[in-house]
N, C-alpha and C positions, 0 to 999 in steps of 0.2 A: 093372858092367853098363853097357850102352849108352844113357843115357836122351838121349832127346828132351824138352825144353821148347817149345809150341806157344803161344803171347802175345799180348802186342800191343807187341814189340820193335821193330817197324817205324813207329809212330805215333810223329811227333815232341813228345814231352813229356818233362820232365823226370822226373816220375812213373812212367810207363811204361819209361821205361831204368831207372829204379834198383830198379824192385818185379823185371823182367827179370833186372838184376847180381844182386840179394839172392836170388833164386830159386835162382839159379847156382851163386854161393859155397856157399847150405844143401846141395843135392846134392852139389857137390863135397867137401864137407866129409865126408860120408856115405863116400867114396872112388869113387866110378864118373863113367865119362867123362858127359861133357855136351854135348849142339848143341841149336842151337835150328831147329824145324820148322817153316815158313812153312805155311798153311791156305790154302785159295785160295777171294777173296771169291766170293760169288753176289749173286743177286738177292735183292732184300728181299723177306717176307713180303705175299702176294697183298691190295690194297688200301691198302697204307701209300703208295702213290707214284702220284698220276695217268701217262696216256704219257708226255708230255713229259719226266716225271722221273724214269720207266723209261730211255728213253732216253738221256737221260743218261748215269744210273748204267753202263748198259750199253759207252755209247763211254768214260769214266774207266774200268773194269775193261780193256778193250780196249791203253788207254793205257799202263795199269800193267803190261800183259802185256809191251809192246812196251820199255818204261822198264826192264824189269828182265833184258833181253839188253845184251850191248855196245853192238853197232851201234843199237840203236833208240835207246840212251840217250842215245847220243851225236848223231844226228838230233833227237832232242827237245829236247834242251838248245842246237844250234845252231842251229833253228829259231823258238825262243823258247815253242815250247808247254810245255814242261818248266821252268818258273821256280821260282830254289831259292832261297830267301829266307837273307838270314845264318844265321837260325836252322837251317834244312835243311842248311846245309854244316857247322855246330857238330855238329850232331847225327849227322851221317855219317863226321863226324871219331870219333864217339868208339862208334860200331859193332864196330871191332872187338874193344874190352873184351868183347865177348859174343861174340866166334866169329863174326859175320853180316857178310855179304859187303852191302855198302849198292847193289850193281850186282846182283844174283843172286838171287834168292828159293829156297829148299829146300820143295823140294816133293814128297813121296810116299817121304821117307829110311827106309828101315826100323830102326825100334828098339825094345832090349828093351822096355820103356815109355816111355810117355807122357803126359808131365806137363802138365795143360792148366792155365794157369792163370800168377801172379794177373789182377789189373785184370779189366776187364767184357769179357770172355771168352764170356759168354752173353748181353750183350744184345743177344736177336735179331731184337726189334721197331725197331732206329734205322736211318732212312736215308742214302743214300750209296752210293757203289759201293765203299767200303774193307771190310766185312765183311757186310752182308747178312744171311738167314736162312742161316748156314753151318752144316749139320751136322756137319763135323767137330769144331767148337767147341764142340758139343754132344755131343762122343763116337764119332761115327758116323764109320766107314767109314776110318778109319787105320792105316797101316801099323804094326801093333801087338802085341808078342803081349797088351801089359795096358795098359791108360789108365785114370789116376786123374786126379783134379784137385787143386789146392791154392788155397784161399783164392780160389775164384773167385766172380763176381758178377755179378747181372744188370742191375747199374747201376740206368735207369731205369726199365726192364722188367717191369711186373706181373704177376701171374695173369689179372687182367683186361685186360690185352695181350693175351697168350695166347689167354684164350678171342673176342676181338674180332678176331682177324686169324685164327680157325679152325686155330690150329697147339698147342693143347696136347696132344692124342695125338702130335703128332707129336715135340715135344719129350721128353714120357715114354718114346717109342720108344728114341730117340735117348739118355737117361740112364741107360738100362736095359743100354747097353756099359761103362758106368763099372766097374769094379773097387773102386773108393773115391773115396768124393765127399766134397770138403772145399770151404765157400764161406767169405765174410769178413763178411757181413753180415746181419742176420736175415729183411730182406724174399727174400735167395738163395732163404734154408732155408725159409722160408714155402712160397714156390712148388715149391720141390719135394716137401715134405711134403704139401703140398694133390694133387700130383698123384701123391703114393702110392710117391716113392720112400722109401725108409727108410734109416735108418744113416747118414746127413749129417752130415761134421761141422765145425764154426767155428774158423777160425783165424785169426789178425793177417795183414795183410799183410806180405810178404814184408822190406819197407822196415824196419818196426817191430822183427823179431825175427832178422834177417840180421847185423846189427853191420855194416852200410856205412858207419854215420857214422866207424867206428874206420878207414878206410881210407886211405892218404892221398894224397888228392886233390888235382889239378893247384892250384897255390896261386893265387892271385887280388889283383889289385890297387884297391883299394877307398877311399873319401873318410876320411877320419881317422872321423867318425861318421858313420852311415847308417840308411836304415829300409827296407826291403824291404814291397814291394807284389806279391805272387804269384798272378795271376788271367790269365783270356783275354782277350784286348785288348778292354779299351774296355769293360767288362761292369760295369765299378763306375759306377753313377752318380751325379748330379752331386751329390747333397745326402753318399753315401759318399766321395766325391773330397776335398769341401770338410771333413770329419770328418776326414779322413785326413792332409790338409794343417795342419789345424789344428792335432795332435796334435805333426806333424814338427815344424814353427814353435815350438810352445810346447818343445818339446824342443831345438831347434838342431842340429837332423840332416836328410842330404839324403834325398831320397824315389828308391830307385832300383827299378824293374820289372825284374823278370829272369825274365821268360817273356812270356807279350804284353803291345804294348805299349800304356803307356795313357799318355796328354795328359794328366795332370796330375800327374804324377811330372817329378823334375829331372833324370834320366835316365836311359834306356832301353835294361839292356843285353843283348845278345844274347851266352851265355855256355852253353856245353856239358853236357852231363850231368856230365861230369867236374868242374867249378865249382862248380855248385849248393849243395852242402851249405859248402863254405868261404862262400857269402854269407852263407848264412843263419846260420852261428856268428859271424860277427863283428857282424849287425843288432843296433839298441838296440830294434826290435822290430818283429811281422812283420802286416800287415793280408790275408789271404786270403780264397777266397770256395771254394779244392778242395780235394780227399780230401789230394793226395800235399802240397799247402802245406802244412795241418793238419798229416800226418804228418812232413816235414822240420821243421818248428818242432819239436815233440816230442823227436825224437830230438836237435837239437843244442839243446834246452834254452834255447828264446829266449819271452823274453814273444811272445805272439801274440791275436790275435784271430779269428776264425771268423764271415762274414757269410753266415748262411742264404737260401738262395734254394729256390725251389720243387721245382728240378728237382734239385739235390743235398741238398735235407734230410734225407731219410732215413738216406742213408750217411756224411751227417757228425753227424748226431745219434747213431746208431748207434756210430761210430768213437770219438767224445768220449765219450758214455757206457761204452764199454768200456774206456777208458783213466782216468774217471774226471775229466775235464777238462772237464764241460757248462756250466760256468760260463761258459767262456769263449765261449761262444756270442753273438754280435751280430744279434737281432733287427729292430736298428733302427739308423741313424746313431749316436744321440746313444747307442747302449749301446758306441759302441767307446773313447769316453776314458775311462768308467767302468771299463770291462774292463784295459783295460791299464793301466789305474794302482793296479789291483788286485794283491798281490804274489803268485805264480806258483811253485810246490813243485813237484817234477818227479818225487819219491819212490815215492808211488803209483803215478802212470802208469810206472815203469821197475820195479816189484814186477811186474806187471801183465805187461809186456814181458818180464820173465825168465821166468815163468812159462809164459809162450805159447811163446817158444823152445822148452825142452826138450818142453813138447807137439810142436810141429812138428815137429821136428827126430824125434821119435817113430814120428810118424803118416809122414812118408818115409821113415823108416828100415823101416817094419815091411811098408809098402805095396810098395815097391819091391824090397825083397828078396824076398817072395814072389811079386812078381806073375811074374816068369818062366814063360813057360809056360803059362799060365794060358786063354787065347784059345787 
């Protein structure tokens, strides 16, 4: 069969390409072809954004329309409105491991199904001109005969979002195209239980129970020892920095950031989707504050740590608890040398991870094959 993957292939994150790859390989392993189907951003949700940053959002959509023809791109980038950071050209280097054209967006391809999902796919309350209140992300309106989702998420996105920006009917509307819904986290499933869909069901992210780590990846060249710091630039602060630095020091390993950068690492490297998992197997250990860090540690099996913040608590408390790994939770500075000197069994959590695979691997097998038709 023809499936389409609809994502967030396009955002540059390490995470976001590898949950994309993992998603790929599952299907393809199933035997049916695979592309992936660009969404086209909207406007955010009525109230989230004074004018001013209406507007915005509105000339950035505008932008991105024009960025993703030839000639426009090519004006944008010799103009200098289009600035593409080292990270932006790693990460378009290694687009086509997915099928996606980094110049072209897919928009409106028809196929058998449609697999929406992983990563926050539904979070439809955050601003920006890059996704928006988009209904198709929610189901609605795709060239389909059947759309299911896998392992998708509303990130920050409450019920109480929902009902404060007046879009929960609209969202149920819009769930009610699903064929089969499958999220990765339990605040997903809350919200759509609360708003009455039924049959929902949880799965690992794609990263987890894909077997990407077994792939083998562009090789890397790296300090004899090292310690990996995996967060958005600049987001750790100064009493996290100084814990962090303490730890390297007391260990005699260099502190290297390989996704944003941060000032107080010994260097800063700008390294591809395709890299990533070689860094993180060869760290003497990893200090993170996101979902897919958490998850890269995991899967190559490196001591790590996990620092809670407000806005991702939920889905890494959620993620460690389902893996069996909440320990390694960092509440506070001083809980990150305790943690990591703590010794680290990887057993459970990869019981855990086999088990979820053959679910997944299940739940696409059984979805996709019948969805044919269906619409």
């Amino acid at each position: 069969m023809r499936v389409g993957i609809m994502s967030m292939q396009r955002v540059v994150n390490h995470g976001s390409f590898m949950q994309a790859y993992g998603l790929k390989s599952m299907i393809e392993s199933l035997g049916h072809e695979v592309l992936f189907v660009d969404y086209k951003p909207s406007s955010c949700v009525p109230g989230l954004r004074d004018a001013r940053g209406r507007l915005k959002d509105f000339l950035g959509r505008i932008k991105a329309d024009v960025r993703f023809t030839g000639a426009g791109r090519r004006a944008l980038i010799a103009s200098g409105i289009y600035k593409r950071t080292p990270m932006d050209v790693e990460y378009e280097r290694c687009l086509g491991l997915l099928g996606v054209d980094p110049c072209k967006r897919n928009i409106g391809e028809h196929v058998d199904v449609l697999v929406i999902g992983s990563d926050e796919v539904f979070n439809c309350t955050q601003a920006g001109p890059n996704v928006g209140f988009c209904r198709q992300l929610l189901g609605w309106g795709n060239n389909c005969e059947s759309v299911i989702s896998y392992a998708g998420s509303f990130g920050h996105t409450t019920l109480s979002d929902l009902e404060k920006y007046h879009v929960a009917d609209d969202v149920r509307n819009c769930f009610r195209c699903f064929d089969a819904i499958s999220v990765r986290d339990a605040n997903s499933r809350a919200i759509l239980e609360a708003l009455g869909i039924d049959g929902v069901s949880t799965h690992l992210d794609p990263v987890l129970v894909s077997g990407v780590e077994n792939v083998e990846w562009k090789p890397v060249a790296t300090p004899e020892r090292y310690a990996l710091v995996y967060g958005y630039g600049n987001r750790f602060t100064q009493d996290e920095a100084e814990a962090i630095r303490a730890i390297a020091e007391k260990r005699g390993v260099k502190l290297l950031a390989v996704y944003g950068h941060q000032d107080f690492c010994d260097e800063n490297v700008d390294c591809g989707p395709d890299e990533i998992l070689n860094y993180f197997k060869g760290a003497d250990f990893v200090a993170t504050d996101t979902f897919h860090g958490t998850i890269f540690s995991a899967i190559t099996h490196v001591p790590f740590a996990v620092i809670k913040r407000g806005q991702n608590a939920n889905k890494l408390v959620d993620l460690l608890d389902r893996l069996s790994l909440k320990e390694r939770l960092a509440t506070t500075p001083e809980d990150l040398s305790f943690i990591l000197d703590k010794p680290l069994e990887f057993e459970v959590a990869d019981a855990v991870r086999a088990a979820a695979r053959e679910s997944s691997l299940s739940y696409l097998r059984c979805n996709i094959s019948v969805g044919r038709g269906v619409r």
